[in-house]
Backbone as CSV, one residue per row, in Angstrom:
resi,resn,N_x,N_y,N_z,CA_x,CA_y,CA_z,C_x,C_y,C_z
1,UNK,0.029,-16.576,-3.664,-1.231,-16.464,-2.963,-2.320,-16.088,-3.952
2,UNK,-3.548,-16.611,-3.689,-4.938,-16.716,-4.816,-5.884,-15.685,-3.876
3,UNK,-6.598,-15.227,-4.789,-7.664,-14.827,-3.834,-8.669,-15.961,-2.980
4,UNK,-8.817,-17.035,-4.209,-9.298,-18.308,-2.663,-8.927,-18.752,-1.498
5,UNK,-7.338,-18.544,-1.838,-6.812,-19.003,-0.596,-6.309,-18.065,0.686
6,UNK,-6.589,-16.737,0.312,-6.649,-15.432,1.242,-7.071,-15.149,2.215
7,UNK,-6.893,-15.347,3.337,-8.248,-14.474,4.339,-8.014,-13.124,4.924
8,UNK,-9.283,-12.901,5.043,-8.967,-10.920,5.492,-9.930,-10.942,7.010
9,UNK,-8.990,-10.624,7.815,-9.726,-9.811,9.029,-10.424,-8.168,9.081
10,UNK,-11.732,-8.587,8.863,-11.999,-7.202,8.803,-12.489,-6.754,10.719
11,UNK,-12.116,-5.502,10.992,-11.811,-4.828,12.402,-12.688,-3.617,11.628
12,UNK,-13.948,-3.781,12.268,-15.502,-2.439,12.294,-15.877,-2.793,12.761
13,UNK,-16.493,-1.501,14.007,-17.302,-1.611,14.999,-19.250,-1.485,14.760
14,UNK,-19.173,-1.086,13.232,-20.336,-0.785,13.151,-21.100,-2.039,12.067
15,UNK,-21.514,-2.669,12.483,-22.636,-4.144,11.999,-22.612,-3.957,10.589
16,UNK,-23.210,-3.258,10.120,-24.120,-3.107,8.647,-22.916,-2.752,7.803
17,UNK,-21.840,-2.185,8.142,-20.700,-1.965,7.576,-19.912,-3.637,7.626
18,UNK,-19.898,-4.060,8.353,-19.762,-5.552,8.749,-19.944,-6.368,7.820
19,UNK,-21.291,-6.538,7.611,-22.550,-7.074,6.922,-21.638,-6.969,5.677
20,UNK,-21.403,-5.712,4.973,-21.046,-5.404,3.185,-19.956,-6.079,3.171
21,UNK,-18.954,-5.715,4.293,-17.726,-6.217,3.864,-17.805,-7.846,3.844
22,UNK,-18.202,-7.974,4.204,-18.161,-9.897,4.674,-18.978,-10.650,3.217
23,UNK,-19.968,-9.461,3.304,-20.504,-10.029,1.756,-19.920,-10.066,0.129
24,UNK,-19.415,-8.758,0.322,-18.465,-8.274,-0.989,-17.150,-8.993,-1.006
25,UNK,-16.549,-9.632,0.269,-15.160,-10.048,-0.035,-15.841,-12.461,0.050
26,UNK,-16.570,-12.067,0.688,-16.953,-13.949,0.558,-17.306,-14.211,-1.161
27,UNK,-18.696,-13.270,-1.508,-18.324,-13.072,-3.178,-17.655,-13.172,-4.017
28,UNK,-16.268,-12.781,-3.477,-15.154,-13.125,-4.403,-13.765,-14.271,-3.701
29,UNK,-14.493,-14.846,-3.177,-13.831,-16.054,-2.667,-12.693,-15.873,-1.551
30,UNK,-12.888,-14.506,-0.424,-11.749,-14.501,0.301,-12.708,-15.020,1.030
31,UNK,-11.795,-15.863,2.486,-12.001,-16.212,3.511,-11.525,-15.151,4.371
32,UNK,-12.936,-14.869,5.572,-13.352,-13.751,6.087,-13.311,-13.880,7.894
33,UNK,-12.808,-13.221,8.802,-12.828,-13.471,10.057,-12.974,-11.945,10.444
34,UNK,-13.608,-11.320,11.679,-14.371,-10.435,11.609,-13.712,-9.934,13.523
35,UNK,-13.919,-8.844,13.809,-13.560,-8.157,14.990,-14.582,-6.876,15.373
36,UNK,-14.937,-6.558,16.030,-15.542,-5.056,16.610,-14.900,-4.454,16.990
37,UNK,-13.800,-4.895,17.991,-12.667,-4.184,18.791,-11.518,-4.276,18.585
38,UNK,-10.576,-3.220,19.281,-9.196,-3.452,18.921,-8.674,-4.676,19.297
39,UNK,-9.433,-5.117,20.738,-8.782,-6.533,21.451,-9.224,-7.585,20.844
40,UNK,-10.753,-7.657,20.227,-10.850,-8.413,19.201,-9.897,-8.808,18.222
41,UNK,-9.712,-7.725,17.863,-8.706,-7.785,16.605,-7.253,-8.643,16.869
42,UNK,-6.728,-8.088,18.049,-5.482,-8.785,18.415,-5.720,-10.113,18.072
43,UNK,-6.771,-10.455,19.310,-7.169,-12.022,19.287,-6.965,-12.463,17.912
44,UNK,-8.257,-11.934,17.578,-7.899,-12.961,16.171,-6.301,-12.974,14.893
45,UNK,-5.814,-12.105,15.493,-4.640,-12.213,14.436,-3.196,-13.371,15.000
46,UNK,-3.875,-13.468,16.627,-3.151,-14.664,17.215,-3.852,-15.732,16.890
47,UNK,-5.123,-15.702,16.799,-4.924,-17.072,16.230,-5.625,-17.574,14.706
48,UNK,-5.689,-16.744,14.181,-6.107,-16.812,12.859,-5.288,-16.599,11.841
49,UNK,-4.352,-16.163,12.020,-3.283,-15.205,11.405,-3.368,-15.230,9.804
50,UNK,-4.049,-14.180,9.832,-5.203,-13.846,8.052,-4.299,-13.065,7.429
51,UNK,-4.172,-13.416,6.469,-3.525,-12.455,5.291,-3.346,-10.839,4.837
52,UNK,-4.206,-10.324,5.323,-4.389,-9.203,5.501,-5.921,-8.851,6.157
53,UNK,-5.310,-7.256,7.208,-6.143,-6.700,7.755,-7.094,-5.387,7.373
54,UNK,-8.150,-5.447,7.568,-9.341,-4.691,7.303,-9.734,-3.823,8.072
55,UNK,-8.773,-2.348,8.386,-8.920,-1.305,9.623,-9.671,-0.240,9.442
56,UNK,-10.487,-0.490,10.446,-11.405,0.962,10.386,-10.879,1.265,11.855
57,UNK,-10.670,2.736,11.279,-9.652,3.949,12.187,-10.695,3.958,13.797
58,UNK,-11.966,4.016,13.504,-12.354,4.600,14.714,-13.262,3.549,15.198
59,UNK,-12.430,2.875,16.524,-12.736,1.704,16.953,-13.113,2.156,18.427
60,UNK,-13.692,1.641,19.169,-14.237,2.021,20.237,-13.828,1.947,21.419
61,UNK,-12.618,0.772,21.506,-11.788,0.562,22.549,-10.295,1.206,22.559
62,UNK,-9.415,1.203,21.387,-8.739,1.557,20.793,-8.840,2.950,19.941
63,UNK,-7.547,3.842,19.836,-7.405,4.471,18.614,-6.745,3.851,17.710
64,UNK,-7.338,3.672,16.255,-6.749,2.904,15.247,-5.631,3.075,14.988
65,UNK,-5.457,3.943,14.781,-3.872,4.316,14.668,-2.589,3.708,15.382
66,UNK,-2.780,3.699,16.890,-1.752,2.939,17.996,-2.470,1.636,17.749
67,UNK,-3.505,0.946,17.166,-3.704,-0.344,16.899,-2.888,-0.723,15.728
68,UNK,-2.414,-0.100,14.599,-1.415,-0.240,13.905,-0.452,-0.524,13.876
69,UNK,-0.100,0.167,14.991,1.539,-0.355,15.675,1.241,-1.909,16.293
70,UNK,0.325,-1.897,16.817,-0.016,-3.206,17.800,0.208,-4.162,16.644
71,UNK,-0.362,-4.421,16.038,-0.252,-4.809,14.993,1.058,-5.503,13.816
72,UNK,1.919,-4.409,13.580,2.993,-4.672,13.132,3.818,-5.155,14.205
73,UNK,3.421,-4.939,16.033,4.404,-5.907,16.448,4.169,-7.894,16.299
74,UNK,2.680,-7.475,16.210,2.395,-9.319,15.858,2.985,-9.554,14.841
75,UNK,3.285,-9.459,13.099,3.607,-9.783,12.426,3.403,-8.544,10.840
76,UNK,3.984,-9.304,9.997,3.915,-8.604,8.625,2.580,-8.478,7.838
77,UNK,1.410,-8.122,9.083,-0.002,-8.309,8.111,0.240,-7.021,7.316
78,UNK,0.128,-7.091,5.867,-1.077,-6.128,5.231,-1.960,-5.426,5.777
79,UNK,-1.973,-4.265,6.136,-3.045,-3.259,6.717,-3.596,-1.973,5.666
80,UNK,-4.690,-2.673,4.889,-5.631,-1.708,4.290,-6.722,-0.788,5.328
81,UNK,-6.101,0.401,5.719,-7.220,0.742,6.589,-8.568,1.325,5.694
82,UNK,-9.481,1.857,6.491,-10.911,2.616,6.318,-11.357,3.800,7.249
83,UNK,-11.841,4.606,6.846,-12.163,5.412,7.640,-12.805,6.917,6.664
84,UNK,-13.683,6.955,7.648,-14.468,8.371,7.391,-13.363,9.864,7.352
85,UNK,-12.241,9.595,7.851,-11.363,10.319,7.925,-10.731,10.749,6.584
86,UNK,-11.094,11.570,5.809,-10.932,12.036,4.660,-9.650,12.989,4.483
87,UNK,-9.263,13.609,5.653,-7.897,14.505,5.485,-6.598,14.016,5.317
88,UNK,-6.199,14.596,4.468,-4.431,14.165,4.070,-3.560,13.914,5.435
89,UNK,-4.037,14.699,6.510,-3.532,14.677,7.680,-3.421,12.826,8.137
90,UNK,-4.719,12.540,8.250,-4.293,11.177,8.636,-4.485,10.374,7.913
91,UNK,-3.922,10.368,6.569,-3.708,9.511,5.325,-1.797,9.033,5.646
92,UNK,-1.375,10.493,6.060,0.044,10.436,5.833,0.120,10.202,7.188
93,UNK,-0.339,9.987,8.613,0.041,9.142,9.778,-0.029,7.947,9.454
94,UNK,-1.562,6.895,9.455,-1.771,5.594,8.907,-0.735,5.365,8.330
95,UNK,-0.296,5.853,6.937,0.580,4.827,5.758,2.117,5.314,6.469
96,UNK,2.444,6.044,7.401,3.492,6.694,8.399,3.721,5.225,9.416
97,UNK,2.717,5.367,9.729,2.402,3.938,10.929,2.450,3.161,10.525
98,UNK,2.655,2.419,9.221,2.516,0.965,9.380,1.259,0.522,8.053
99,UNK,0.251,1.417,8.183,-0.420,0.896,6.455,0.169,1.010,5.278
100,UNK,-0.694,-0.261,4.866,-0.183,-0.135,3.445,-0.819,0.519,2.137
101,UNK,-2.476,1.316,2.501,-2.830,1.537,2.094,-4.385,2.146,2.953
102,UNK,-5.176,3.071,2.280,-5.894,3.473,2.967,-6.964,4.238,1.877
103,UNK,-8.366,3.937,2.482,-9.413,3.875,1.649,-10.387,4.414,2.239
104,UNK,-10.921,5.761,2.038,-12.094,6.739,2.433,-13.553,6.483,2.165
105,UNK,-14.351,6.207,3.462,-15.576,5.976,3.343,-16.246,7.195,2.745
106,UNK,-17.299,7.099,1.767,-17.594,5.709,1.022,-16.971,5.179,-0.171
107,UNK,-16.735,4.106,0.131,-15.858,3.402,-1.587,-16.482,2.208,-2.173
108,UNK,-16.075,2.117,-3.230,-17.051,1.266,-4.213,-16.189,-0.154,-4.001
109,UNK,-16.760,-0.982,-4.104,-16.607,-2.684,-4.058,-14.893,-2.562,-4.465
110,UNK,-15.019,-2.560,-6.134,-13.970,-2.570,-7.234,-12.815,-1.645,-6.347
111,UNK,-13.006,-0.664,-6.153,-11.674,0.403,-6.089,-11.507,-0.550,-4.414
112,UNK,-11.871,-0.834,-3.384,-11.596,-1.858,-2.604,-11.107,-3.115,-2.868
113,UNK,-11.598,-3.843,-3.438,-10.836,-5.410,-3.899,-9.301,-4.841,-4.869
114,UNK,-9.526,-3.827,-5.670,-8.456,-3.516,-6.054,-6.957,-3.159,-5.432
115,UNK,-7.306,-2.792,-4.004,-6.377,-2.240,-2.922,-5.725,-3.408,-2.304
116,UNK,-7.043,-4.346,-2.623,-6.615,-5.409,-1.686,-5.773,-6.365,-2.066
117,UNK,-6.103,-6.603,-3.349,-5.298,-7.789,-4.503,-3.732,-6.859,-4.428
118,UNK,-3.338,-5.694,-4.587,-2.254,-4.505,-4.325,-1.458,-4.925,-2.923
119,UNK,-2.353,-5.249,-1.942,-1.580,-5.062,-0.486,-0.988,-6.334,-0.554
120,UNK,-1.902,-7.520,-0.877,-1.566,-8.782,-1.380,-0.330,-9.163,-1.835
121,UNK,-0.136,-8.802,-3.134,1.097,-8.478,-4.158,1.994,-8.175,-3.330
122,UNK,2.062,-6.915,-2.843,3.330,-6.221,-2.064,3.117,-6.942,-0.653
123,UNK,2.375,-7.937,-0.013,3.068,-8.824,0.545,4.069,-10.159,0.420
124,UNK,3.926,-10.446,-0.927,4.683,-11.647,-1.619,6.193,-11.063,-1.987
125,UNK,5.893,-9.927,-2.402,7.153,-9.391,-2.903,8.300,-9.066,-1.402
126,UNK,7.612,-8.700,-0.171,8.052,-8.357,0.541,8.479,-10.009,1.304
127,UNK,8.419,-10.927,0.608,8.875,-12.033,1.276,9.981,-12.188,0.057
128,UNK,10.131,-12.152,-0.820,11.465,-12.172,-1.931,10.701,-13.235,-3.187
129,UNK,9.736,-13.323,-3.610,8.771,-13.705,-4.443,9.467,-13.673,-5.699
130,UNK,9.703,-11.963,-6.102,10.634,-11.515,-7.507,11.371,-10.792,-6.816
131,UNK,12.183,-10.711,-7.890,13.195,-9.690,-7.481,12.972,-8.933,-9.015
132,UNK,12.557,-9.327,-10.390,12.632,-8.775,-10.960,10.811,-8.179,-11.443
133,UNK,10.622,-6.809,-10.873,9.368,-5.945,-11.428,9.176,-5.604,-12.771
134,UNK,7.609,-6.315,-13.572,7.518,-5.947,-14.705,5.939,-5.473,-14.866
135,UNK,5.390,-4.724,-15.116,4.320,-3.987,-15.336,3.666,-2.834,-16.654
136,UNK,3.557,-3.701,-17.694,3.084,-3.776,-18.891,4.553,-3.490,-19.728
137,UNK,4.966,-2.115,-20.034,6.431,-1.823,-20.921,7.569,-1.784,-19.534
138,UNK,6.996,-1.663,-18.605,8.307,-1.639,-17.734,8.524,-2.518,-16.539
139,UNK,10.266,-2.876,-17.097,10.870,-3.874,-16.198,11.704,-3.388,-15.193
140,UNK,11.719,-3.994,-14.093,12.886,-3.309,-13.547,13.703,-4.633,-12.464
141,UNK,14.802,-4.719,-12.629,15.849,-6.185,-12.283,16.541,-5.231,-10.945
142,UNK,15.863,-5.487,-10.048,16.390,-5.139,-8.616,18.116,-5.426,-8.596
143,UNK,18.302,-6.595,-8.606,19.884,-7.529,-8.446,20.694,-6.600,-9.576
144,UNK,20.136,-6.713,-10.851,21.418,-5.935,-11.450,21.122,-4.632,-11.348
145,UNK,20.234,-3.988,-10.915,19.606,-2.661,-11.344,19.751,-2.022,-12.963
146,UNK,18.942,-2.823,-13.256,18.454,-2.872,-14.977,16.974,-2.198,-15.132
147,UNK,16.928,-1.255,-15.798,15.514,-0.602,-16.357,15.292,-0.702,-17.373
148,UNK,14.356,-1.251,-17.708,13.872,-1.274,-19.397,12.071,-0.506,-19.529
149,UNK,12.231,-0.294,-20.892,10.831,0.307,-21.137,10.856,-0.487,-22.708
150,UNK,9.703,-1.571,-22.210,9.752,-2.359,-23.999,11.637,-2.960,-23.692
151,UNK,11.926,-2.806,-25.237,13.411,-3.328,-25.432,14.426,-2.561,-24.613
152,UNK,14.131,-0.838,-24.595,15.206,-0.350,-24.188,15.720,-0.083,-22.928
153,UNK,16.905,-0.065,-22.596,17.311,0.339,-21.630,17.120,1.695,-20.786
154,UNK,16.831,1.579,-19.621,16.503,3.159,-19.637,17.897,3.545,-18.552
155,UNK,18.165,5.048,-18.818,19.035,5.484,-18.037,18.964,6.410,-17.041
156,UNK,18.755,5.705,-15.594,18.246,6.740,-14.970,19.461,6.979,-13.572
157,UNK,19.562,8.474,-13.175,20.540,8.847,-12.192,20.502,8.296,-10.742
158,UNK,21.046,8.261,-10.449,20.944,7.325,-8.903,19.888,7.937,-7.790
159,UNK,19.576,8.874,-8.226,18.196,9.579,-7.095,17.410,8.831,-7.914
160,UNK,16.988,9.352,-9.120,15.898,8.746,-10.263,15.852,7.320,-9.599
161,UNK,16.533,6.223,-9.892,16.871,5.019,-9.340,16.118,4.607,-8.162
162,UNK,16.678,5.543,-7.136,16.533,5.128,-5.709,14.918,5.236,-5.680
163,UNK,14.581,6.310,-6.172,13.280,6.576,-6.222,12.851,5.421,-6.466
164,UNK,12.278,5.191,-7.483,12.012,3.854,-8.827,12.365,2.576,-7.639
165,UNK,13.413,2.095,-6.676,13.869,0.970,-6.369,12.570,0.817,-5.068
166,UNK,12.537,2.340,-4.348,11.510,2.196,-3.099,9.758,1.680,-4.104
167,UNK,9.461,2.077,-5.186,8.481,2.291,-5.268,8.176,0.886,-5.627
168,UNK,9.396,-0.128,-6.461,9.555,-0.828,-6.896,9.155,-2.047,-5.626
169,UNK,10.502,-1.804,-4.522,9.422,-3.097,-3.475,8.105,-2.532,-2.809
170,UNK,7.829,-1.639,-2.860,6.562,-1.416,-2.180,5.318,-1.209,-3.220
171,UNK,5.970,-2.224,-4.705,4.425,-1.734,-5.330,3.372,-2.126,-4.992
172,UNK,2.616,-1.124,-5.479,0.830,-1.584,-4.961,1.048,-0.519,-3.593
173,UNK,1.552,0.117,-2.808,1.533,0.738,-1.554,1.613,2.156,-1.670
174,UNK,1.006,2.938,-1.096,1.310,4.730,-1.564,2.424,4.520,-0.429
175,UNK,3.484,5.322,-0.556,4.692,5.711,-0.315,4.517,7.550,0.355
176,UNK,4.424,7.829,1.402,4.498,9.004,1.798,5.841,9.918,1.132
177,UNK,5.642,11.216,1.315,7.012,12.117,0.824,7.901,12.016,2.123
178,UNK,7.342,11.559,3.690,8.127,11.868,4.458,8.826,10.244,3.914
179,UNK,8.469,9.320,3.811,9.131,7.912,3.758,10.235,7.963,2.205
180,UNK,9.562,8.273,1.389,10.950,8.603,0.248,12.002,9.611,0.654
181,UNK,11.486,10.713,1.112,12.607,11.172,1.698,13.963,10.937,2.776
182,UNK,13.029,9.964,3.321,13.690,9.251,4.462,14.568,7.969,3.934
183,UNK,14.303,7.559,2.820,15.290,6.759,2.137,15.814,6.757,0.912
184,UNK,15.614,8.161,0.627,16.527,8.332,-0.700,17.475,9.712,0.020
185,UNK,17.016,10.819,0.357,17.837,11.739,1.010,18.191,10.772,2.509
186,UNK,17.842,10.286,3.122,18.025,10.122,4.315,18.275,11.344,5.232
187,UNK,16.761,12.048,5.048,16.754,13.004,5.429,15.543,13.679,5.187
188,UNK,14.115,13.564,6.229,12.958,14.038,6.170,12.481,15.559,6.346
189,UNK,14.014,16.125,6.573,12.929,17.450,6.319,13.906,18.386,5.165
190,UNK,14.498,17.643,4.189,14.284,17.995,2.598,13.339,18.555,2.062
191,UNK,13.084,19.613,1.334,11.697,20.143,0.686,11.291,19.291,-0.444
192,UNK,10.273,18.588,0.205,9.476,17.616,-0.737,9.499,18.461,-2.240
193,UNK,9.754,19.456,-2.778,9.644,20.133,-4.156,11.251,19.034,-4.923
194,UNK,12.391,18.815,-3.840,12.783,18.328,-4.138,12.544,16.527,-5.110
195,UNK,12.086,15.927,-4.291,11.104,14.853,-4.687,9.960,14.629,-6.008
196,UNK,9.547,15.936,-5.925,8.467,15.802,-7.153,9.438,16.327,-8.200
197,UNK,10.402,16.844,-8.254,11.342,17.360,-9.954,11.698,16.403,-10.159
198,UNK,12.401,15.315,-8.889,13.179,13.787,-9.503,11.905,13.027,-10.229
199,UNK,10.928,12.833,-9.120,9.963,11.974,-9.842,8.921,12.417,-10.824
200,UNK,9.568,14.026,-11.714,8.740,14.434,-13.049,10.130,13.499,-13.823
201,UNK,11.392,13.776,-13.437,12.178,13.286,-14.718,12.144,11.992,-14.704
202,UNK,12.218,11.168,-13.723,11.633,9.576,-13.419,10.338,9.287,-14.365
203,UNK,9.487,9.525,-14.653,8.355,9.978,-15.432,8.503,10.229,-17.119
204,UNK,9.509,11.325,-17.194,9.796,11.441,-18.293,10.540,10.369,-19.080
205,UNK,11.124,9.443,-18.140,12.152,8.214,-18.722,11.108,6.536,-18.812
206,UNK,10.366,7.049,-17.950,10.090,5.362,-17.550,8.013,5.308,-18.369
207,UNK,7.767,6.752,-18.790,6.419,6.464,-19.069,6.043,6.973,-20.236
208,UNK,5.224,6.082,-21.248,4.734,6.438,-22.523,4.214,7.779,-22.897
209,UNK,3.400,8.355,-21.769,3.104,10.058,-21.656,3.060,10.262,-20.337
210,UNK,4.725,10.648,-19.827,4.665,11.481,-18.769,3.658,12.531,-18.300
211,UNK,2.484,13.031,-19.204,1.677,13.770,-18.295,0.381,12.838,-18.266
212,UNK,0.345,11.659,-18.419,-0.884,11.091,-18.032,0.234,9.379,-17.513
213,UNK,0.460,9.547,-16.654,1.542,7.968,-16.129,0.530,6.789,-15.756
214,UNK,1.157,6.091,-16.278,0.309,4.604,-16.239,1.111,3.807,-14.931
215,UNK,2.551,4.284,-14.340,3.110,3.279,-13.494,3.347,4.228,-12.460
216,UNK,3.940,5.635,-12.560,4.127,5.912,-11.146,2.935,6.951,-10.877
217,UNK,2.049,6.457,-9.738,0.621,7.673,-9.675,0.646,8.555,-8.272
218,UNK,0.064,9.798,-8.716,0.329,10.994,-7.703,-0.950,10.133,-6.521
219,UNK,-0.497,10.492,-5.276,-1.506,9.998,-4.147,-1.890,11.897,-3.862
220,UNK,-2.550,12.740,-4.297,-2.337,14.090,-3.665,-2.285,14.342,-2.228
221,UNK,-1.312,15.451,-2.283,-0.704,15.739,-0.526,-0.454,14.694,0.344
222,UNK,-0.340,13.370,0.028,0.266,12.075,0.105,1.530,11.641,-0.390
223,UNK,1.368,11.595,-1.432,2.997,10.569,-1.983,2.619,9.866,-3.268
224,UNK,3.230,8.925,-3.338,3.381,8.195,-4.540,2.888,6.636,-4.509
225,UNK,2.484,5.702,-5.693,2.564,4.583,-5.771,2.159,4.019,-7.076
226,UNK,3.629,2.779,-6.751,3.694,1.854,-8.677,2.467,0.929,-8.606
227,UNK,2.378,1.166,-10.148,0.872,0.601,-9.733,1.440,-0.551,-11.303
């Protein structure tokens, strides 16, 4: 998938917010279909069925949030939400529910198209696109479970791993602590302290300077995502 050949449903109730998005994403060659409402929104994903969706949380008919779910029962869209909603609180419901990502008003063009080309990606992958992840020195071969950094092999413990394998199909996506926990412990109420020691030594194996990481990035009081 190209960015020409993309389209994004953007779902805002408020015009002038409308207006930017439609302008900033036609600019760069996505094809654009547009909603006010949650029922709007349905509609058009029946019959438009766009590549990814453009959610702003506070919709007027709907709470965004249970529109999320609505949502993932139509199909596998991409859901970059929006919202004035700045608290970690409903950063970690949204990407809980069903986003794949989520972006606090106000945000700049770039750090937006960037999310988006991300949700993109980790929709291809989530159809079986690669199986093998490579992102500048590091590879990682899902099928054999092979890690490399540059030439070498890296050796990492089967938590380390598991970690690395979730982040691996969901790159481009922040990853909550309740959702890694939930599939590497299989078991969400583990003390996330657990989680951040695996993914300092995950860090220490897989990145050129573990205290400044170029592949696995902190989301704060959120989670994680390979970037």
């Amino acid at each position: 998938m190209t960015g020409d050949a993309a389209s994004i449903l953007i779902v805002e109730d408020e015009p002038p917010i409308r207006r930017l998005l439609r302008t900033t994403l036609v600019a760069h060659d996505y094809r654009v279909h547009e909603a006010a409402t949650g029922a709007e929104a349905l509609s058009a994903l029946r019959h438009h069925r766009p590549d990814l969706v453009l959610l702003d949380l506070g919709l007027p008919d709907v709470d965004g949030l249970a529109l999320i779910g609505r949502i993932r029962e139509l199909g596998p869209f991409p859901i970059v939400v929006l919202s004035s909603r700045g608290d970690e609180g409903a950063k970690v419901t949204a990407l809980d529910t069903g986003a794949d990502d989520y972006v606090t008003k106000p945000f700049g063009a770039d750090e937006l198209l960037a999310r988006i080309r991300a949700a993109l990606r980790h929709r291809l992958q989530q159809q079986g696109a690669e199986r093998v992840f490579t992102s500048d020195d590091l590879s990682v071969d899902l099928m054999r479970r092979l890690v490399k950094r540059g030439a070498e092999d890296v050796k990492l413990s089967p938590k380390e791993y598991d970690i690395l394998e979730q982040l691996v199909i969901h790159a481009g996506k922040v990853l909550t602590h309740k959702h890694l926990l939930r599939e590497v412990w299989r078991d969400e109420s583990v003390d996330p302290q657990y989680l951040r020691v695996y993914v300092r030594q995950l860090r220490q194996k897989i990145e050129s300077d573990p205290a400044a990481p170029r592949h696995v990035l902190t989301e704060p009081g959120v989670g994680y995502r390979l970037v």
